[in-house]
N, C-alpha and C positions, 0 to 999 in steps of 0.2 A: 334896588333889590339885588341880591349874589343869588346868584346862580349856584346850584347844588355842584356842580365840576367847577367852580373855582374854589371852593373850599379845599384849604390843603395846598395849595400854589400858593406860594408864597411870594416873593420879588426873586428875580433871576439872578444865578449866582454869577461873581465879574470873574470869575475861571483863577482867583488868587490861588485856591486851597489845592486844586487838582496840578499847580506848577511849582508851589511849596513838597508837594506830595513826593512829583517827579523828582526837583533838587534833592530832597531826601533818600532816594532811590540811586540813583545815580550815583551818590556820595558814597552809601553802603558798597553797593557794588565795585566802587573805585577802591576803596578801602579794601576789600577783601580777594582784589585782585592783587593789588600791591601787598598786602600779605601774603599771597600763594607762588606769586614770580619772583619775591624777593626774602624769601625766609628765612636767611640767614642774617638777610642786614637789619630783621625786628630782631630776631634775638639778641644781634650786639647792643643795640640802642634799650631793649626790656631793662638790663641792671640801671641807665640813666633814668628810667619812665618809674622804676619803684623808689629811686632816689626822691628823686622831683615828690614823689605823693605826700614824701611827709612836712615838709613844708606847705604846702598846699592843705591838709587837710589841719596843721595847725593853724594858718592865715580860717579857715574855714571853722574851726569848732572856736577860735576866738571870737569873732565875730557872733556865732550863734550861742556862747555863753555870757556875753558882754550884755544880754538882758537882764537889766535890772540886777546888778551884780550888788551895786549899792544898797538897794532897798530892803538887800535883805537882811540885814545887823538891824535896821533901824525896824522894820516890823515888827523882831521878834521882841527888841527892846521894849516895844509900845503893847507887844500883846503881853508881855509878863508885868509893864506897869499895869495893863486893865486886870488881871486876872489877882493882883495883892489887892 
């Protein structure tokens, strides 16, 4: 039989998520320290970081336009043979 106070307890968590949390914390923080102590050396490196984007976001919308690029001559073909 359960007991009306273990409802709601579930199995104990293995403390993954509260040290993923902290890694993320830490990272921001270090990030935006090294942004505030060295602000001159992001702005030199910004002109290579907008360079860099567009390659990157070509390699990126390739890939996300590469669905079913084929299929789609051959549907419209097949829905105007149904539709004569």
């Amino acid at each position: 039989m359960v007991a009306l106070s273990d409802i709601g307890t579930g199995p104990a968590r293995s403390g993954v998520a509260p040290l993923k949390w902290l890694v993320v914390a830490v990272g921001i923080l270090g990030l935006a320290l090294l942004v505030l102590r060295h602000w001159f050396h992001v702005l030199g490196v910004l002109p290579y970081l907008v360079l860099l984007t567009c390659p990157i976001l070509h390699v990126i919308h390739r890939r996300h336009g590469a669905h079913g690029l084929g299929r789609h001559s051959v549907d419209s073909g097949s829905a105007r043979a149904d539709r004569d």
